[in-house]
N, CA, C, O and CB atoms as a CASP TS submission, in Angstrom:
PFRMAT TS
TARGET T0000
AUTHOR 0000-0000-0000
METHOD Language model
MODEL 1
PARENT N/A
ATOM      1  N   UNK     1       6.967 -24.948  -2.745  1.00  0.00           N
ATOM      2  CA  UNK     1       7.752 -25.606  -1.729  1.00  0.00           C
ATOM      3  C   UNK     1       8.018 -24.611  -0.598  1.00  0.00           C
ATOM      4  O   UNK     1       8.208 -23.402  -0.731  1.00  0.00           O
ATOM      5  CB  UNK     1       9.076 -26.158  -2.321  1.00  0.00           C
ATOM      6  N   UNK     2       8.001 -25.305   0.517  1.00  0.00           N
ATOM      7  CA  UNK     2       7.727 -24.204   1.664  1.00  0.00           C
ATOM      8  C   UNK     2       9.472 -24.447   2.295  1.00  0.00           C
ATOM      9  O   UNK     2      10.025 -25.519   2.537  1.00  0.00           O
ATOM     10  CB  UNK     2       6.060 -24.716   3.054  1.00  0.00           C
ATOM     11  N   UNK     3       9.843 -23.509   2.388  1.00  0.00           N
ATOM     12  CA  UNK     3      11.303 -23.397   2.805  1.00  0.00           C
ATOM     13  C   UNK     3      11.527 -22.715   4.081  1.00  0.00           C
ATOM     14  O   UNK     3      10.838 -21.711   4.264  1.00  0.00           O
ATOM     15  CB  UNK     3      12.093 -22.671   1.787  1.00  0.00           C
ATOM     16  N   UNK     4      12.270 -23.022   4.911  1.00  0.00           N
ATOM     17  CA  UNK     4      13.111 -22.183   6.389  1.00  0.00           C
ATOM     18  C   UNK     4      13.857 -21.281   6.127  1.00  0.00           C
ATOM     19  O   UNK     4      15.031 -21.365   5.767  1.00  0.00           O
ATOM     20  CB  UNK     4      14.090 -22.967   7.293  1.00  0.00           C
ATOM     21  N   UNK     5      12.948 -19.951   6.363  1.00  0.00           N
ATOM     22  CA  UNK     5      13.613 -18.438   6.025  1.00  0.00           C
ATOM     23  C   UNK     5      15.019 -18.666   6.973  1.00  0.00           C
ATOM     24  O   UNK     5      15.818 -17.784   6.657  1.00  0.00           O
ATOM     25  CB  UNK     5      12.438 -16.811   6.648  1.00  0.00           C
ATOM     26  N   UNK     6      15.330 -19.156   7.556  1.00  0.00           N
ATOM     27  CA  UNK     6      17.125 -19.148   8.116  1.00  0.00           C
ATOM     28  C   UNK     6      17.928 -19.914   6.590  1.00  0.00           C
ATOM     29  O   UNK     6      18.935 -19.390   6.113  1.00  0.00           O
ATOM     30  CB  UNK     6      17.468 -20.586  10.063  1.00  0.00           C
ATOM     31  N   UNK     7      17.449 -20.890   6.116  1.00  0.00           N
ATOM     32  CA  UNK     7      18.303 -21.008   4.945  1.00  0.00           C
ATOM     33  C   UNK     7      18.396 -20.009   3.723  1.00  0.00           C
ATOM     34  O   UNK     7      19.230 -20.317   2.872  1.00  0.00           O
ATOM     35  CB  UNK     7      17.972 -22.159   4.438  1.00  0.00           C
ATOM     36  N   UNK     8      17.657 -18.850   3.512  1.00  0.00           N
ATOM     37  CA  UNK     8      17.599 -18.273   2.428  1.00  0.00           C
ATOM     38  C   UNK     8      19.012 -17.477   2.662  1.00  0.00           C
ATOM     39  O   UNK     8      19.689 -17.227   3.659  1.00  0.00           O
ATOM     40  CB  UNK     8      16.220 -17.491   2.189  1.00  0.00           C
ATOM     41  N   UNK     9      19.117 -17.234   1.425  1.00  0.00           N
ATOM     42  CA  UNK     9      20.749 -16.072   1.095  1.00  0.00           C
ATOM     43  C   UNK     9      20.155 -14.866   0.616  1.00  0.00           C
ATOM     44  O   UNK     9      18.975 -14.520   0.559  1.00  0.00           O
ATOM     45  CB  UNK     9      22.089 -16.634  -0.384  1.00  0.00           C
ATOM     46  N   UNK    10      21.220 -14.292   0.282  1.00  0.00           N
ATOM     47  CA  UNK    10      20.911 -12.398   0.028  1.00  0.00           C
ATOM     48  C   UNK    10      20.369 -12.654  -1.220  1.00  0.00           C
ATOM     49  O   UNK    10      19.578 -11.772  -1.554  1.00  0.00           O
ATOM     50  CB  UNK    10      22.444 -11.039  -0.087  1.00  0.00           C
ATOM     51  N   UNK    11      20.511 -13.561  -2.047  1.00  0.00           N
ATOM     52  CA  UNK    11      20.245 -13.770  -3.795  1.00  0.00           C
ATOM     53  C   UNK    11      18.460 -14.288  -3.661  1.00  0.00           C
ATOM     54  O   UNK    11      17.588 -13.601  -4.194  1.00  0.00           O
ATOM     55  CB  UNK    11      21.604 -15.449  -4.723  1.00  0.00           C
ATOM     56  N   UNK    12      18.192 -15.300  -3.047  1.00  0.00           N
ATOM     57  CA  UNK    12      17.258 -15.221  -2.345  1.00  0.00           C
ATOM     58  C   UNK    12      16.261 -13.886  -2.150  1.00  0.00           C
ATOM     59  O   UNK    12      15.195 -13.910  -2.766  1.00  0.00           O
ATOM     60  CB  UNK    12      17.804 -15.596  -1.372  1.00  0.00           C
ATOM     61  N   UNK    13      16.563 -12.754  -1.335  1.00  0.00           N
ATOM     62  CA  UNK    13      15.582 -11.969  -0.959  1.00  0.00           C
ATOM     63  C   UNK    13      15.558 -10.978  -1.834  1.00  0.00           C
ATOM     64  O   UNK    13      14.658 -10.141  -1.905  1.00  0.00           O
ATOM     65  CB  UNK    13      15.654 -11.553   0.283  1.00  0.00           C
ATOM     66  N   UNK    14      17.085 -11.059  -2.923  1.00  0.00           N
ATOM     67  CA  UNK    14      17.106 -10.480  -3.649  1.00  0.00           C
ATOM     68  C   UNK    14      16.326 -10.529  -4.890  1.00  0.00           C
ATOM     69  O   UNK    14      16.124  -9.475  -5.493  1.00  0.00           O
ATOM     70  CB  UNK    14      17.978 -10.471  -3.653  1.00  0.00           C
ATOM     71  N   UNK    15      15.772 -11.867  -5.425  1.00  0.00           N
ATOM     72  CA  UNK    15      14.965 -12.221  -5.911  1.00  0.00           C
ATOM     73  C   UNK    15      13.707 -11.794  -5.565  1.00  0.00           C
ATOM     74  O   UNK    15      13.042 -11.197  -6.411  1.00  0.00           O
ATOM     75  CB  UNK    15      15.137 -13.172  -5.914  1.00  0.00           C
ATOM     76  N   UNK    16      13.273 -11.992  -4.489  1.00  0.00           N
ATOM     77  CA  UNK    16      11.818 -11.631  -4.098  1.00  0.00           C
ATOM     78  C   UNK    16      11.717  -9.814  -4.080  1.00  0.00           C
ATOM     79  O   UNK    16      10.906  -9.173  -4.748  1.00  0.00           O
ATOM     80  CB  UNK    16      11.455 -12.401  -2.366  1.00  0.00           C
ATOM     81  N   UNK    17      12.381  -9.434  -3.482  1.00  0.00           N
ATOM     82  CA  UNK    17      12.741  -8.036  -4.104  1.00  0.00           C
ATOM     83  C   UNK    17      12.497  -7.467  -5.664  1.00  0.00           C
ATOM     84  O   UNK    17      11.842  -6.466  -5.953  1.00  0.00           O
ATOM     85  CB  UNK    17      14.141  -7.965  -3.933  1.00  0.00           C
ATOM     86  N   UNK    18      12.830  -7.898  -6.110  1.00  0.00           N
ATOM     87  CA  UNK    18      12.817  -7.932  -7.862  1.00  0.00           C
ATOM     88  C   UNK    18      11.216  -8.428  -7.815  1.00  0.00           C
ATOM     89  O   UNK    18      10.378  -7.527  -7.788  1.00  0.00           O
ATOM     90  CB  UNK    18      14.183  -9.318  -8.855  1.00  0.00           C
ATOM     91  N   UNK    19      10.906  -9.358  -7.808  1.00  0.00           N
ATOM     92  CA  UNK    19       9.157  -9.512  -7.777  1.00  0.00           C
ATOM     93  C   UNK    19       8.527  -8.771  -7.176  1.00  0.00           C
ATOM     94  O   UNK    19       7.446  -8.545  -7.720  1.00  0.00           O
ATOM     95  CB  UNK    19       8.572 -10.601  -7.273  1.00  0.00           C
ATOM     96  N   UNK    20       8.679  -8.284  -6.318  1.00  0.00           N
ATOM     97  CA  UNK    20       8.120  -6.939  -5.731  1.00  0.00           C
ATOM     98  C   UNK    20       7.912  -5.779  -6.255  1.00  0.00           C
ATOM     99  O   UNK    20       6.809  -5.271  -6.455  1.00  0.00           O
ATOM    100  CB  UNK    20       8.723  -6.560  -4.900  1.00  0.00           C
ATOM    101  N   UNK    21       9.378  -5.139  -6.590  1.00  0.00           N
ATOM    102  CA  UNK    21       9.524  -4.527  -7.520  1.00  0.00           C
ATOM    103  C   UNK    21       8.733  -4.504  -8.838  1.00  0.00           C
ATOM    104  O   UNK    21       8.139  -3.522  -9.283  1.00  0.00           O
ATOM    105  CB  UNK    21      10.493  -4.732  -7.620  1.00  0.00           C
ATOM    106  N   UNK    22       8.832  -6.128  -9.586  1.00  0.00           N
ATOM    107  CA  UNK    22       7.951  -5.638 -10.521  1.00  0.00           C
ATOM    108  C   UNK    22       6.201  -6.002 -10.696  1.00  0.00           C
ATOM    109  O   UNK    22       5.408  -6.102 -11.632  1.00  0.00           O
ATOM    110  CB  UNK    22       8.646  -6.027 -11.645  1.00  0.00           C
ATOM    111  N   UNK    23       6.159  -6.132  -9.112  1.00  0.00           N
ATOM    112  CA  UNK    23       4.357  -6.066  -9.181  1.00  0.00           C
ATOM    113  C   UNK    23       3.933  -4.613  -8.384  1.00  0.00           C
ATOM    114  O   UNK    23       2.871  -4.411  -7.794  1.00  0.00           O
ATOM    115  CB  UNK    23       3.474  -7.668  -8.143  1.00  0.00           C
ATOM    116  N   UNK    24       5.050  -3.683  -8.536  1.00  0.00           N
ATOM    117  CA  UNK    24       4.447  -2.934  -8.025  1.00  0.00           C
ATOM    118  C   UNK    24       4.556  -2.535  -7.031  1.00  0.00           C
ATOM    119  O   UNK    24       4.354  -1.324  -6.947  1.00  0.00           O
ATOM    120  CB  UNK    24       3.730  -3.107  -8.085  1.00  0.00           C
ATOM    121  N   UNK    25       4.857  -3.142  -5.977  1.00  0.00           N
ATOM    122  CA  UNK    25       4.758  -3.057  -4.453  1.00  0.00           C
ATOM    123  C   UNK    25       6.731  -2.657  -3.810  1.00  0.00           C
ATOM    124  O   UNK    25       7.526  -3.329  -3.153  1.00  0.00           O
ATOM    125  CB  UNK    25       3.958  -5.015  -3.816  1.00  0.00           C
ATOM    126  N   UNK    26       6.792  -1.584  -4.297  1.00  0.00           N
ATOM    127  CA  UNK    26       7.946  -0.958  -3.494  1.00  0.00           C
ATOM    128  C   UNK    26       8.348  -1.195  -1.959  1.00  0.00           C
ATOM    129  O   UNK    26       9.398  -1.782  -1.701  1.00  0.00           O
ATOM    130  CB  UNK    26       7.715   0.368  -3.562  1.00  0.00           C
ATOM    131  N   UNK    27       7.570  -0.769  -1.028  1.00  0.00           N
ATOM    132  CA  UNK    27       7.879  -1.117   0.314  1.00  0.00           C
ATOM    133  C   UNK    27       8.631  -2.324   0.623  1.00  0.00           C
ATOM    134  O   UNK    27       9.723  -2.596   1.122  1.00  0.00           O
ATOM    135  CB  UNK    27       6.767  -1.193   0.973  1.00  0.00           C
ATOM    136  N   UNK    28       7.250  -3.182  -0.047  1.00  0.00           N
ATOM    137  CA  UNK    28       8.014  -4.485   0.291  1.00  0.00           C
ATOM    138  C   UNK    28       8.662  -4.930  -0.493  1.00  0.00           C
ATOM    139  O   UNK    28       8.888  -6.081  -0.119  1.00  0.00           O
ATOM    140  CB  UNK    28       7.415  -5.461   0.613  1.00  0.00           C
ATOM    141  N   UNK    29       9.315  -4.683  -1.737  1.00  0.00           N
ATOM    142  CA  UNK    29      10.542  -4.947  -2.392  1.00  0.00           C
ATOM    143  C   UNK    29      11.712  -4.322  -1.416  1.00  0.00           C
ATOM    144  O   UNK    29      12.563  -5.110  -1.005  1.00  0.00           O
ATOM    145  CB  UNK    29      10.519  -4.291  -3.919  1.00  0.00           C
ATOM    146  N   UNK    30      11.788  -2.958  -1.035  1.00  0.00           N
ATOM    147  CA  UNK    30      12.522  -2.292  -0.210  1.00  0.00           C
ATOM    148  C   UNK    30      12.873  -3.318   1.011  1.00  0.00           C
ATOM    149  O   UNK    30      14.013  -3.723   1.239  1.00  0.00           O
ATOM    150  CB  UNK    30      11.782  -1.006   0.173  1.00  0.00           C
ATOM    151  N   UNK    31      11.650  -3.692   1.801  1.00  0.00           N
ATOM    152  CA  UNK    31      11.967  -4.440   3.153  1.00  0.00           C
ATOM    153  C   UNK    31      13.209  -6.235   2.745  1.00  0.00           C
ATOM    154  O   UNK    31      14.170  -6.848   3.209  1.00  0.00           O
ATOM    155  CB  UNK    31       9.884  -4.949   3.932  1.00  0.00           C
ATOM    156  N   UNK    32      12.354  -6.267   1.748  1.00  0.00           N
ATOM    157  CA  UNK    32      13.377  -8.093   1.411  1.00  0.00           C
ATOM    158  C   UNK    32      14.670  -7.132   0.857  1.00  0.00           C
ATOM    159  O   UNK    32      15.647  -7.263   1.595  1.00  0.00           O
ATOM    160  CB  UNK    32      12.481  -9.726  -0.431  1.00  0.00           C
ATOM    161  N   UNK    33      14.892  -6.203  -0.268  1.00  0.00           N
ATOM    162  CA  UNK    33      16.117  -5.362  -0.200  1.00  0.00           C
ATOM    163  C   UNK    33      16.953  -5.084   1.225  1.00  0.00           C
ATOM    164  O   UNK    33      18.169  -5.063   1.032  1.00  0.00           O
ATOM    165  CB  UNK    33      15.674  -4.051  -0.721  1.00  0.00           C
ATOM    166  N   UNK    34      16.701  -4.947   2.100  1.00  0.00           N
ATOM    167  CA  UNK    34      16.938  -4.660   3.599  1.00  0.00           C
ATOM    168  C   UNK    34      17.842  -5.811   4.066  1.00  0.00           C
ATOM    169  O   UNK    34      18.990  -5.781   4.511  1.00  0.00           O
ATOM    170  CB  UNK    34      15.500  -4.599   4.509  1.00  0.00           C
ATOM    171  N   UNK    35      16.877  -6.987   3.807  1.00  0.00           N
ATOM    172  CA  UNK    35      17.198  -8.166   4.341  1.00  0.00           C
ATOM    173  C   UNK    35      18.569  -9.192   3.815  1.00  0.00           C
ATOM    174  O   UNK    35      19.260 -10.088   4.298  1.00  0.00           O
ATOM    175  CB  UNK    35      15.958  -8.807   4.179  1.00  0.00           C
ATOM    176  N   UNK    36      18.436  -8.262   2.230  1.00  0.00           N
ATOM    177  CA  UNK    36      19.618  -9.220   1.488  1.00  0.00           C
ATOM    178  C   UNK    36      20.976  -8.360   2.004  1.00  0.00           C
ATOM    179  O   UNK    36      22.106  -8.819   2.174  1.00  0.00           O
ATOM    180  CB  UNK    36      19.472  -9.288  -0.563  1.00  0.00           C
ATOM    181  N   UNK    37      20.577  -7.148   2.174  1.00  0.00           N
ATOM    182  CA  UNK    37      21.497  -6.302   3.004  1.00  0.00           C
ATOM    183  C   UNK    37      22.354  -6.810   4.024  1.00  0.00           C
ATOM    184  O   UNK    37      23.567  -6.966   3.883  1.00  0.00           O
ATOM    185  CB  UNK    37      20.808  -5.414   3.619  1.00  0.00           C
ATOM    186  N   UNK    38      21.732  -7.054   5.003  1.00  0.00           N
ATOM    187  CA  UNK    38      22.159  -7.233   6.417  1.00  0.00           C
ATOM    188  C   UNK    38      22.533  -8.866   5.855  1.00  0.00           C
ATOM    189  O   UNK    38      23.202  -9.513   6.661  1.00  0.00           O
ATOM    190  CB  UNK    38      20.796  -6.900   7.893  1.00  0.00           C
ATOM    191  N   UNK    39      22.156  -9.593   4.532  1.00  0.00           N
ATOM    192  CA  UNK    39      23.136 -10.984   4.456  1.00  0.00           C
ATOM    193  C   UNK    39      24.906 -10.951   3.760  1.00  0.00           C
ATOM    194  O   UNK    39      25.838 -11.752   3.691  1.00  0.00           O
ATOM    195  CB  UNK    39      22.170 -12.112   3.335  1.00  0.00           C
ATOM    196  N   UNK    40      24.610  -9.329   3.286  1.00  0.00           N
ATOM    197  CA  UNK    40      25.894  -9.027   2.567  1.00  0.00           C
ATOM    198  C   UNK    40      26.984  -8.809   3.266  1.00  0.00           C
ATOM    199  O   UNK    40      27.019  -8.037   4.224  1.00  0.00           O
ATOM    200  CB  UNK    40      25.818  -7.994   1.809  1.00  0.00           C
ATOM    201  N   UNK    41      28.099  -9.565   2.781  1.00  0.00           N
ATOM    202  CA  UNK    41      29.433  -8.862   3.624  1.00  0.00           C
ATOM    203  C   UNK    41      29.922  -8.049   3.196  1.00  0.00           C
ATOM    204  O   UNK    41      30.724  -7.442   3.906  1.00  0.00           O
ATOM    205  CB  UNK    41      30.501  -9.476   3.903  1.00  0.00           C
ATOM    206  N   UNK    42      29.745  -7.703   2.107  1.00  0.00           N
ATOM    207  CA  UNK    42      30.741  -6.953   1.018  1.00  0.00           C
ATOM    208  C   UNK    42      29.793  -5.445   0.881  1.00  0.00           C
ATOM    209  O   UNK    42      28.654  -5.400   0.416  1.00  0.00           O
ATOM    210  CB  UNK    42      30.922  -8.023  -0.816  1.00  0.00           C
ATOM    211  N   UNK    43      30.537  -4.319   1.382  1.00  0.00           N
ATOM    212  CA  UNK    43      29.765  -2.869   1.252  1.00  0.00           C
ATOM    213  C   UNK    43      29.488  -2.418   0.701  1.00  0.00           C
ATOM    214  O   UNK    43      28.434  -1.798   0.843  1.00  0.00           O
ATOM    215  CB  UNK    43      29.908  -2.062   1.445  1.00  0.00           C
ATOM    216  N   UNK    44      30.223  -2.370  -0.380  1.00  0.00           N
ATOM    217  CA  UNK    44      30.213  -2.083  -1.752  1.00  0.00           C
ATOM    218  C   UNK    44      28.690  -2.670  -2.440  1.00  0.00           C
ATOM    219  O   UNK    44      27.730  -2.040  -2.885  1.00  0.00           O
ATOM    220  CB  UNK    44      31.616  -2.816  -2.417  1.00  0.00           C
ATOM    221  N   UNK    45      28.855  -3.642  -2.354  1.00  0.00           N
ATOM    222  CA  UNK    45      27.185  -4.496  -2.725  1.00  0.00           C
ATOM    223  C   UNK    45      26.563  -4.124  -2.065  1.00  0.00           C
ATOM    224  O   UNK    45      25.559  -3.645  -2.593  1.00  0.00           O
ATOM    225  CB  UNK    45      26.821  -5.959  -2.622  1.00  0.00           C
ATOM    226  N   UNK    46      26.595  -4.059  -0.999  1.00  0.00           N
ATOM    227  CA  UNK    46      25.043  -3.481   0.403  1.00  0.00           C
ATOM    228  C   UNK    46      24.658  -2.084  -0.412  1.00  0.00           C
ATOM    229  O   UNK    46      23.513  -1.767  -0.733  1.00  0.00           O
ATOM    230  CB  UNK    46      25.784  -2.856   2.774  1.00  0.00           C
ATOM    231  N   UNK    47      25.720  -1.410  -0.644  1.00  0.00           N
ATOM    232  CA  UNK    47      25.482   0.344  -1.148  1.00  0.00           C
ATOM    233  C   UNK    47      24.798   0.001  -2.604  1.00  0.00           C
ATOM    234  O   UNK    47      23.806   0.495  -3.139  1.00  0.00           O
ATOM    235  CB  UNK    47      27.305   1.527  -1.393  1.00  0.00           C
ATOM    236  N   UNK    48      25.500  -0.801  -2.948  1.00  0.00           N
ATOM    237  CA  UNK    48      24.538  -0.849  -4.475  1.00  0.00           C
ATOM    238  C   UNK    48      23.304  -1.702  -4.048  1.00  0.00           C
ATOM    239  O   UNK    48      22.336  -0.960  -3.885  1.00  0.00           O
ATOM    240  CB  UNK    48      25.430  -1.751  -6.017  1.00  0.00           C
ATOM    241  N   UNK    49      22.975  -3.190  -3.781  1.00  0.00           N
ATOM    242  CA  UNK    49      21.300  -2.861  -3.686  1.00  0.00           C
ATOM    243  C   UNK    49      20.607  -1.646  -2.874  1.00  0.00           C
ATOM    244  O   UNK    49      19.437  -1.383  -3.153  1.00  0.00           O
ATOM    245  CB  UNK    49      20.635  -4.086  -3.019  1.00  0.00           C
ATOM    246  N   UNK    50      21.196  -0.983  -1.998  1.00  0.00           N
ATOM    247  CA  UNK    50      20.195  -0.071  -1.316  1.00  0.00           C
ATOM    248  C   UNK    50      20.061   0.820  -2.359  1.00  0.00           C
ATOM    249  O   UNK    50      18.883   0.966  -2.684  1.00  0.00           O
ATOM    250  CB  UNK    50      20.607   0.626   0.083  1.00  0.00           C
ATOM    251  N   UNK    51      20.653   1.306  -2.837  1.00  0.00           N
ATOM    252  CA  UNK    51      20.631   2.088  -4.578  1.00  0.00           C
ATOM    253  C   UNK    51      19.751   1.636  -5.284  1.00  0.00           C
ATOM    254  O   UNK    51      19.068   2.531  -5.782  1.00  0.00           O
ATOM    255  CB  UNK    51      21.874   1.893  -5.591  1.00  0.00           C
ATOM    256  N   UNK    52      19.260  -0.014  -5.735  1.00  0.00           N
ATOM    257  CA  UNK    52      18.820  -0.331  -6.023  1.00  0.00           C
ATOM    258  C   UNK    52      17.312  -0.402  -5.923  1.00  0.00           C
ATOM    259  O   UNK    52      16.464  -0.518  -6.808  1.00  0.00           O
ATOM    260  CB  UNK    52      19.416  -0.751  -5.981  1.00  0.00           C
ATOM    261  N   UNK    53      17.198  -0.295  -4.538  1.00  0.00           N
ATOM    262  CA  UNK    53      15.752  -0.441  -4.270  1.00  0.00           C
ATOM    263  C   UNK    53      15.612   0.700  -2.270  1.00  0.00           C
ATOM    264  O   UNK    53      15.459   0.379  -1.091  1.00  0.00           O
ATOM    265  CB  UNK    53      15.356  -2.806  -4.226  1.00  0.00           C
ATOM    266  N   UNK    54      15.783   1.948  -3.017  1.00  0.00           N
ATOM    267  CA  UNK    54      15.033   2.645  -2.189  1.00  0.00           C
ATOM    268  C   UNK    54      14.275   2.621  -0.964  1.00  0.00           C
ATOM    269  O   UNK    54      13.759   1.527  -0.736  1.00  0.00           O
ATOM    270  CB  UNK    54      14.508   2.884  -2.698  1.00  0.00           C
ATOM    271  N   UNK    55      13.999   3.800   0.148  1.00  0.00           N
ATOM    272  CA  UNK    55      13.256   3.231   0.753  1.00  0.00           C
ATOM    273  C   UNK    55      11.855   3.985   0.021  1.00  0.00           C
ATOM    274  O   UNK    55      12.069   5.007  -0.631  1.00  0.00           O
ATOM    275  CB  UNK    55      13.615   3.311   2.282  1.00  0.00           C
ATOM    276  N   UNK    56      10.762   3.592   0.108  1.00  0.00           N
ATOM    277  CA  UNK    56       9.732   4.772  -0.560  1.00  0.00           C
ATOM    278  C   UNK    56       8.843   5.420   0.497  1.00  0.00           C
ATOM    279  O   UNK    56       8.603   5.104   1.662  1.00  0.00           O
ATOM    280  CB  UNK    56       8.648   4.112  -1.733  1.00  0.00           C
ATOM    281  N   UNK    57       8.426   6.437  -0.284  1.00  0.00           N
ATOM    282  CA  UNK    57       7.985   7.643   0.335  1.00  0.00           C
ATOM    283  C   UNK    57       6.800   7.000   1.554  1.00  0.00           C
ATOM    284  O   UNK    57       6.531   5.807   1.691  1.00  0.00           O
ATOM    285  CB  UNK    57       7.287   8.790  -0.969  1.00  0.00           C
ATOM    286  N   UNK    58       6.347   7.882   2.170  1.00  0.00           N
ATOM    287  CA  UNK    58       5.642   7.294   3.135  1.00  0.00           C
ATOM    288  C   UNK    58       3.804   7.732   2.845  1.00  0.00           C
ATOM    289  O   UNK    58       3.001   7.390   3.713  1.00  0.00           O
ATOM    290  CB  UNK    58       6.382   7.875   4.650  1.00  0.00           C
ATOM    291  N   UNK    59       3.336   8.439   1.660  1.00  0.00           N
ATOM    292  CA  UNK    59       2.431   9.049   0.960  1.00  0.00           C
ATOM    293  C   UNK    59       2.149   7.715  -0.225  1.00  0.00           C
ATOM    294  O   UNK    59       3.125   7.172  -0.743  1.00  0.00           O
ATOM    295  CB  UNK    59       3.036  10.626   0.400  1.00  0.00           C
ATOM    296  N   UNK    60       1.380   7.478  -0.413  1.00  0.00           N
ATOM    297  CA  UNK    60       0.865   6.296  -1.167  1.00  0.00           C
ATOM    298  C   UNK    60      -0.452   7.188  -2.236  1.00  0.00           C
ATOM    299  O   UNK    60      -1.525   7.574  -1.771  1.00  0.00           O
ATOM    300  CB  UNK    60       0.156   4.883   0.159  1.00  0.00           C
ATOM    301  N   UNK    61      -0.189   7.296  -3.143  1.00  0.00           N
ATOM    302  CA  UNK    61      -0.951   8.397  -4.354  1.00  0.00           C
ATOM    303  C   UNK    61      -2.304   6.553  -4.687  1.00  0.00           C
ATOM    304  O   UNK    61      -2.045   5.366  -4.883  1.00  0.00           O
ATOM    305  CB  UNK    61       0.863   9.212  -6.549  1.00  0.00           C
ATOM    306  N   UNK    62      -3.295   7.154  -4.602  1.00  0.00           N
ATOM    307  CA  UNK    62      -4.746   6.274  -5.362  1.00  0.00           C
ATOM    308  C   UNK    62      -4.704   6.690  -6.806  1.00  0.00           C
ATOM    309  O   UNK    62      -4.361   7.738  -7.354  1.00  0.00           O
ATOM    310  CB  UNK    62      -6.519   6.788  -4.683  1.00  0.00           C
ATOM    311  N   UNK    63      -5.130   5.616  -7.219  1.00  0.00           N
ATOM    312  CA  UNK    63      -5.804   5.635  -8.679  1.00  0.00           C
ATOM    313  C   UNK    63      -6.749   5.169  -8.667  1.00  0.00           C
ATOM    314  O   UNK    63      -7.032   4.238  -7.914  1.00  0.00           O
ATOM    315  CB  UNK    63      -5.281   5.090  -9.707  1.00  0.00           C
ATOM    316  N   UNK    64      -7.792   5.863  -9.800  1.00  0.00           N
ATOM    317  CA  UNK    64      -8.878   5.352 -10.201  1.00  0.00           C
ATOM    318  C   UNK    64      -8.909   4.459 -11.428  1.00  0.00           C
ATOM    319  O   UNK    64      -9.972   3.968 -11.807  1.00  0.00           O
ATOM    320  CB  UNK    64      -9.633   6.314 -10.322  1.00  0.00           C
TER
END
């Protein structure tokens, strides 16, 4: 279902964050982390997801 990113909430990106997170892909768990940020009022919570999800390094290591 295709939804209007103006209706999503911080729980919302916070979710997609967490899928990010666990496929792997930090940055962009970090960037939707960002986003649930700037939906938070409460600081205390903003400080804990940014705790939560880092920004990451800017060096990206290959595997074979």
């Amino acid at each position: 279902m295709i939804r209007d990113p103006g209706d999503l909430t911080a729980s919302d990106y916070l979710d997609g964050a967490r899928e990010m997170a666990a496929a792997k892909r930090p940055f962009l768990a970090h960037l939707l982390a960002e986003k649930a940020v700037r939906l938070t009022a409460d600081p205390a919570t903003a400080a804990g997801i940014r705790a939560d999800f880092p920004a990451s390094t800017t060096t990206r290591e290959e595997t074979d």
